[in-house]
N, C-alpha and C positions, 0 to 999 in steps of 0.2 A: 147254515154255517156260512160264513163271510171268507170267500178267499181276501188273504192278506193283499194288502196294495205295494203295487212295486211302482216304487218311483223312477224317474228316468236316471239320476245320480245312483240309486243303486241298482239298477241294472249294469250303466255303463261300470260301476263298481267290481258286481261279480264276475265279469265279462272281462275286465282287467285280471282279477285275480285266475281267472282259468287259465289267461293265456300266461300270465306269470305259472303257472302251477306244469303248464304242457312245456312252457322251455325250460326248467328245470327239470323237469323229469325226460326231457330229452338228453339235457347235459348230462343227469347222474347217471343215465343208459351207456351216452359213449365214455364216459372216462372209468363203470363198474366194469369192462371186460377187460381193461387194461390195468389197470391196480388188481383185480382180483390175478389175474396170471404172475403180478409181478410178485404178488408177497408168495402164492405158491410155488413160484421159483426160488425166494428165499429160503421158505420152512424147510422145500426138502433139503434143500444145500445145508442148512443149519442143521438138521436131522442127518443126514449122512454124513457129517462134519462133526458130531457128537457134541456139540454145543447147547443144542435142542432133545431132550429124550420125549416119546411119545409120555402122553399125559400132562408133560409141562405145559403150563400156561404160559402166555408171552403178552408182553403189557405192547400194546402196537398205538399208533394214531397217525392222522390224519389232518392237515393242512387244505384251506381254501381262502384264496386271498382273492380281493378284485380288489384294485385302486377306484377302477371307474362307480362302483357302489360302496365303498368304504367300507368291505368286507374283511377281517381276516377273524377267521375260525377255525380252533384245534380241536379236533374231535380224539380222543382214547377210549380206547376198551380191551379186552382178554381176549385171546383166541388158545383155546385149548386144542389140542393136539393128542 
C-alpha cells in the first residue's frame, strides 16, 4: 500500500489551517467564560423577575463581526430552562 504524497502546497496548506483552527479555538475559550456568565446572570434575574418560568424556552443569539475579515455572523438557538 502507497502512502499518499503530500506536496509542499498542501502541507503549508494544512499547517495554515491548524493554525487558523488553534486561534480560533483560543478566541471561542476567552470570550465562552464571559457570555456564558453573562446570560446566567440574566436567566436568573429573569427567573426571579417571573418573566422566565422554569421550562420556558428562550429564543437567544449571538453576534460576531470583524471588519478586518469581512465577518458578521448571527448565530440563534433555544435554551431551555
Amino acid at each position: 500500500m502507497r502512502s499518499p504524497v503530500v506536496t509542499k502546497a498542501k502541507a503549508t496548506q494544512t499547517a495554515r489551517d491548524k493554525a487558523i483552527e488553534a486561534a480560533v479555538s483560543q478566541f471561542m475559550k476567552s470570550i465562552d467564560h464571559a457570555t456564558r456568565r453573562e446570560i446566567e446572570k440574566r436567566l436568573r434575574k429573569a427567573l426571579a423577575d417571573g418573566v422566565v418560568k422554569p421550562g420556558d424556552s428562550i429564543t437567544a443569539g449571538m453576534g460576531l463581526k470583524s471588519p478586518d475579515a469581512d465577518l458578521d455572523v448571527a448565530v440563534f438557538g433555544k435554551i431551555k430552562l
